[in-house]
C-alpha positions in Angstrom: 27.4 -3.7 -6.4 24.3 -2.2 -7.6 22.2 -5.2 -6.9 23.6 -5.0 -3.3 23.1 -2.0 -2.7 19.3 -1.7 -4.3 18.5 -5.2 -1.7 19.8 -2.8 1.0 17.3 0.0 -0.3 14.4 -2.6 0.1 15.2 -3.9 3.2 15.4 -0.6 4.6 11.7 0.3 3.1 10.3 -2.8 4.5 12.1 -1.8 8.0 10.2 1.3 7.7 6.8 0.3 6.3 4.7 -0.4 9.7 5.9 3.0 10.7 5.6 5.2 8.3 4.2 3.6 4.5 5.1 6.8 2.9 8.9 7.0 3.6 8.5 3.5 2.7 7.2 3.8 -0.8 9.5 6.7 -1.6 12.6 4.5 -0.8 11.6 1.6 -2.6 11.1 3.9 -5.5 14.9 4.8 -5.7 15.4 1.2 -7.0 16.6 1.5 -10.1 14.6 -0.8 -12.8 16.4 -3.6 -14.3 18.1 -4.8 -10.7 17.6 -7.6 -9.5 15.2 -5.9 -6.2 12.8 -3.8 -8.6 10.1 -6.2 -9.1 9.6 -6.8 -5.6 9.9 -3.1 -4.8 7.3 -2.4 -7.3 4.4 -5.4 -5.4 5.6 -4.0 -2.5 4.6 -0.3 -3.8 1.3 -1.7 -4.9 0.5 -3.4 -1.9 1.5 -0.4 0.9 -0.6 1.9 -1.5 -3.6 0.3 -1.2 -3.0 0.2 2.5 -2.8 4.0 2.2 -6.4 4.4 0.2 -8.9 5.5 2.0 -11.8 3.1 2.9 -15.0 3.2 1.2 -17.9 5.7 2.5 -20.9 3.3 2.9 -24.3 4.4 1.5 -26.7 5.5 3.6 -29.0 2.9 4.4 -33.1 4.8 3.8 -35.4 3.4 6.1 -38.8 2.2 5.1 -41.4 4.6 6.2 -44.7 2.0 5.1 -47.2 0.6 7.5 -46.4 -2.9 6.4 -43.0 -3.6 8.0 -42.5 -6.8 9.2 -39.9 -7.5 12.1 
């Protein structure tokens, strides 16, 4: 029953995930540990987080202010 009902929790987070990875994560994370869904909540968790991190900021490039420049 409780293996049932925790598949039924992650199919309704993965339902959810390309709308809204947030509601996702926080019903996958109602899956109690030691069912038979938890592991694949928990790479599921993992990969919609790092969907949610924020991109990099790139360095500013410096431009080179000598005479010598070749292009």
């Amino acid at each position: 029953m409780v293996s049932r009902w925790s598949y039924q929790l992650l199919s309704m987070a993965q339902d959810r995930s390309p709308y809204n990875l947030t509601e996702a994560i926080a019903i996958a994370r109602m899956i109690p540990s030691g069912t038979d869904a938890y592991e694949e909540a928990q790479r599921q968790i993992q990969s919609w987080q790092k969907m949610l991190e924020p991109l990099p900021v790139p360095a500013p490039v410096e431009e080179e202010t000598g005479t010598d420049s070749q292009y």
